[in-house]
C-alpha positions in Angstrom: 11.4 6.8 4.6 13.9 8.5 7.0 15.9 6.3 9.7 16.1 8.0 13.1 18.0 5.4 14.9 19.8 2.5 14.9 21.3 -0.4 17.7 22.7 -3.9 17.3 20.3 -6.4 20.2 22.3 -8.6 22.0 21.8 -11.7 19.5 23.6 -9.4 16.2 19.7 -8.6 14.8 19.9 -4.6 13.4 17.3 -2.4 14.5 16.3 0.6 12.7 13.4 3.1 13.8 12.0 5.0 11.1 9.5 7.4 9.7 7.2 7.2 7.1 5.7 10.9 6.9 4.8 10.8 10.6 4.2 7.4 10.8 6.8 5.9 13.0 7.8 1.9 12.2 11.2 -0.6 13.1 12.6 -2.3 10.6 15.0 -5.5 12.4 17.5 -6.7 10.0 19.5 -10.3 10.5 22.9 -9.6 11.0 24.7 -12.1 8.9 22.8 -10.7 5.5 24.9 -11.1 3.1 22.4 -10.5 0.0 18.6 -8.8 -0.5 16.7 -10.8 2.1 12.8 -11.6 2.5 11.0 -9.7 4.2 7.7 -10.3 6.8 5.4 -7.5 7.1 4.8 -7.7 11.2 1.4 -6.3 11.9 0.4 -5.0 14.8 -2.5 -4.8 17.3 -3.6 -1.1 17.8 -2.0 -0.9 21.2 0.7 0.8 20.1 4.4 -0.2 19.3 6.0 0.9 22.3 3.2 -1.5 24.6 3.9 -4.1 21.8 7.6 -3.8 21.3 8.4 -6.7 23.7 6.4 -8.8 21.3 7.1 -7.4 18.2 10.9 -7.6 18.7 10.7 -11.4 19.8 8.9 -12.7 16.6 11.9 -10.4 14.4 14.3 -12.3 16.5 12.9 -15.4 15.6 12.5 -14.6 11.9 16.1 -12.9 12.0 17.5 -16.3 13.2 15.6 -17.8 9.5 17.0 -15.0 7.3 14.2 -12.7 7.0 14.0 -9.4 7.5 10.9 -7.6 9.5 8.9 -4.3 9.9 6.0 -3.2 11.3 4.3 0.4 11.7 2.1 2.7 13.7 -1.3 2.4 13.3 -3.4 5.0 12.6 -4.9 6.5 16.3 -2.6 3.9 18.2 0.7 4.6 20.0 2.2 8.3 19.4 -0.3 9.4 16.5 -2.6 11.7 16.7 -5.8 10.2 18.2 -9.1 9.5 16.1 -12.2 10.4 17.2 -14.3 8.0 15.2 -12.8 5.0 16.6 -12.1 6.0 19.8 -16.2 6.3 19.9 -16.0 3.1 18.5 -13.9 1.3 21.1 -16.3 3.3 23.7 -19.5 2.0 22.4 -18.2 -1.5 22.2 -16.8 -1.8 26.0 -20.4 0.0 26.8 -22.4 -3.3 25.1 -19.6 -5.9 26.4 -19.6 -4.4 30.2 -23.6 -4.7 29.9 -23.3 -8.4 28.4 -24.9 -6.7 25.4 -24.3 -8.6 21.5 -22.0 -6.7 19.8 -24.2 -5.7 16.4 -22.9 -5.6 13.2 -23.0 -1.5 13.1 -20.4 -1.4 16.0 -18.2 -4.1 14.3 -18.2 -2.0 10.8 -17.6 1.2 12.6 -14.8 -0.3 14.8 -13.1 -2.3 11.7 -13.8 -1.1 8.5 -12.4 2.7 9.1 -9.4 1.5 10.4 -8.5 -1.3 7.3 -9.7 1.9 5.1 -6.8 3.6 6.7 -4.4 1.3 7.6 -4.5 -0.8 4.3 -2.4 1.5 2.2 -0.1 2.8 5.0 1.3 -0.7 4.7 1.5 -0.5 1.0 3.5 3.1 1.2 5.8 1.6 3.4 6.2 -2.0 1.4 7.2 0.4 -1.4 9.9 1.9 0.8 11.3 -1.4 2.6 11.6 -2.5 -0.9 13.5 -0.2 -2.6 16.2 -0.8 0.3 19.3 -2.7 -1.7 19.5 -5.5 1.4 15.6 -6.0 1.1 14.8 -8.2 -1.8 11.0 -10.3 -0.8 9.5 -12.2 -1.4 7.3 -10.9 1.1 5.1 -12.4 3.9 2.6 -11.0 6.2 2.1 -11.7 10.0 -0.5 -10.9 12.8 -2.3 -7.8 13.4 -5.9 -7.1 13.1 -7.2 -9.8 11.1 -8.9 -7.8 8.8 -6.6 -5.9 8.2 -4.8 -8.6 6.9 -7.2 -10.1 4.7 -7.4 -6.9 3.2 -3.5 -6.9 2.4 -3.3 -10.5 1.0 -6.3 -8.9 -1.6 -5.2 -5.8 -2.8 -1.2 -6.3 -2.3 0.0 -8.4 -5.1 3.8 -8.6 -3.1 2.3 -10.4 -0.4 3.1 -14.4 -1.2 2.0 -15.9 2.4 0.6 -14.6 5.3 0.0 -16.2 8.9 -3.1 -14.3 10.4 -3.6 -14.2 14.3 -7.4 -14.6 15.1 -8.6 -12.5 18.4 -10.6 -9.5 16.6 -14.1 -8.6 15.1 -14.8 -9.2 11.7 -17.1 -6.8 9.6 -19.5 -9.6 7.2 -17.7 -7.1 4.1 -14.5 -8.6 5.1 -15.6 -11.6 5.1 -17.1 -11.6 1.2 -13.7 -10.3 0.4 -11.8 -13.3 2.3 -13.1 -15.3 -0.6 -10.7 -13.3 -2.7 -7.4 -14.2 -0.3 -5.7 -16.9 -2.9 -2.3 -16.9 -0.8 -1.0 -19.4 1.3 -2.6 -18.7 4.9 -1.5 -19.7 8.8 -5.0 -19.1 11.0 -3.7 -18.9 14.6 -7.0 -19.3 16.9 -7.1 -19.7 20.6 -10.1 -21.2 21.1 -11.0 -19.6 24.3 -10.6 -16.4 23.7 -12.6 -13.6 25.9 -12.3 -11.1 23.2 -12.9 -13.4 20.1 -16.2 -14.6 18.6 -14.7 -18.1 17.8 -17.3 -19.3 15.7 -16.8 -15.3 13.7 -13.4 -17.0 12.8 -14.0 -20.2 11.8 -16.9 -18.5 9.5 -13.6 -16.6 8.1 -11.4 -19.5 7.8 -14.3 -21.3 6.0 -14.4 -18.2 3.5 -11.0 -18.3 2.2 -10.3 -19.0 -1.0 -6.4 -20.3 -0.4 -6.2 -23.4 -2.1 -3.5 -24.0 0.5 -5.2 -22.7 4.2 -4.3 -24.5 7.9 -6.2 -23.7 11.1 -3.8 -24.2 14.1 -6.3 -23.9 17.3 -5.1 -23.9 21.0 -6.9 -24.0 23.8 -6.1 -20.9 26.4 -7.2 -17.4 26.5 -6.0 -14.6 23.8 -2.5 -14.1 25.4 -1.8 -17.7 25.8 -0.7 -19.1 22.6 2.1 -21.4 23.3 5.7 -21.5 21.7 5.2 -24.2 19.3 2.2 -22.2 17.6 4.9 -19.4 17.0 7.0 -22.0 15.4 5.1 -24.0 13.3 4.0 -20.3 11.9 8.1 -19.7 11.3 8.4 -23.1 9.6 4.9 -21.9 7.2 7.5 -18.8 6.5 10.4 -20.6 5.3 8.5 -23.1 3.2 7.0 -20.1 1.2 9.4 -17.2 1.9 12.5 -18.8 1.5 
């Protein structure tokens, strides 16, 4: 991990660009640390961090304000990295079948998803390992937002991860969903339930699959860019039960 930059925002959080190889991430840091802090994981949708940043840097505001620390990273094909032909096929075929009010078939959801969390998955885990050797990082660790699968895969494989608050709004491949019976970690569900993009009932098959012993559904009504303030805090009060 190599830092490239480094500003104080108006309200005293510390925000650090960095590379990971040539992944680029931000790492916000509360400014009144005064010992290793916990850490949220802030996952992103593959828009790209610059289109996101607005976002992105309001949730690690909110967090910084609760004494966590946050990062996110690139994902692979999105923002500044090099593009990926397989899934930019895969986005192709899937506006062709939605512009012709086609069903979205399983095939296109695998080819979409599953490449990417193949990808993705252990990005996150190279850079947990570097976020974590940092001497003001300590965990425990959360994870928030992002494709949802590629969450589900974290809270499986990634031992680190204690909670994790998982923003509905993207396909799910079924293999995701046999391995959501795995997840044992605390979980947040975020849903809107009118969603244009969102195959509500896909979700609520996903929620239904988790094996948490301890799993909430919060599920507002408005499209996939309308999910009010409270919903954001009621996930920040899930983090500081379990992360704090």
């Amino acid at each position: 991990m190599q830092f490239t930059s480094e500003q104080r925002l108006d309200d005293g959080v510390i925000e650090r660009e960095f590379t990971l190889g040539d992944i680029p991430g931000i790492l916000w840091m509360p400014a009144s640390a005064s010992a290793p802090v916990p850490l949220i994981l802030l996952g992103p949708a593959p828009l790209g961090l610059r289109k996101m940043y607005p976002r992105l840097v309001a949730r690690a505001q909110h967090s910084a304000a609760e004494g966590f620390a946050t990062a996110t990273i690139e994902l692979p094909g999105s923002g500044d990295r090099p593009r990926w032909d397989a899934a930019e096929q895969a986005r192709a075929e899937l506006r062709r079948v939605m512009e012709a009010g086609e069903p979205v078939s399983d095939e296109i959801v695998d080819a979409l998803v599953l490449p990417l969390v193949d990808k993705a998955v252990p990005e996150w885990q190279a850079a947990l390992d570097a976020l974590l050797s940092l001497p003001e990082i300590g965990g425990p660790v959360g994870y928030s937002g992002g494709v949802i699968s590629i969450g589900v895969r974290l809270a499986v494989v990634e031992p680190r991860i204690s909670a994790a608050v998982l923003f509905a709004g993207s396909f799910v491949p079924r293999a995701i969903l046999e391995e959501a019976r795995q997840v044992a970690i605390p979980l947040h569900v975020l849903l809107q339930w009118d969603d244009e993009g969102n195959d509500r009932q896909a979700t609520l098959d996903l929620f239904d699959a988790f094996g948490s012993r301890e799993k909430t559904l919060h599920a507002n009504m408005g499209g996939h860019t309308g999910v009010p303030q409270f919903a954001g805090e009621e996930a920040a009060r899930f983090f500081t039960r379990h992360l704090s």
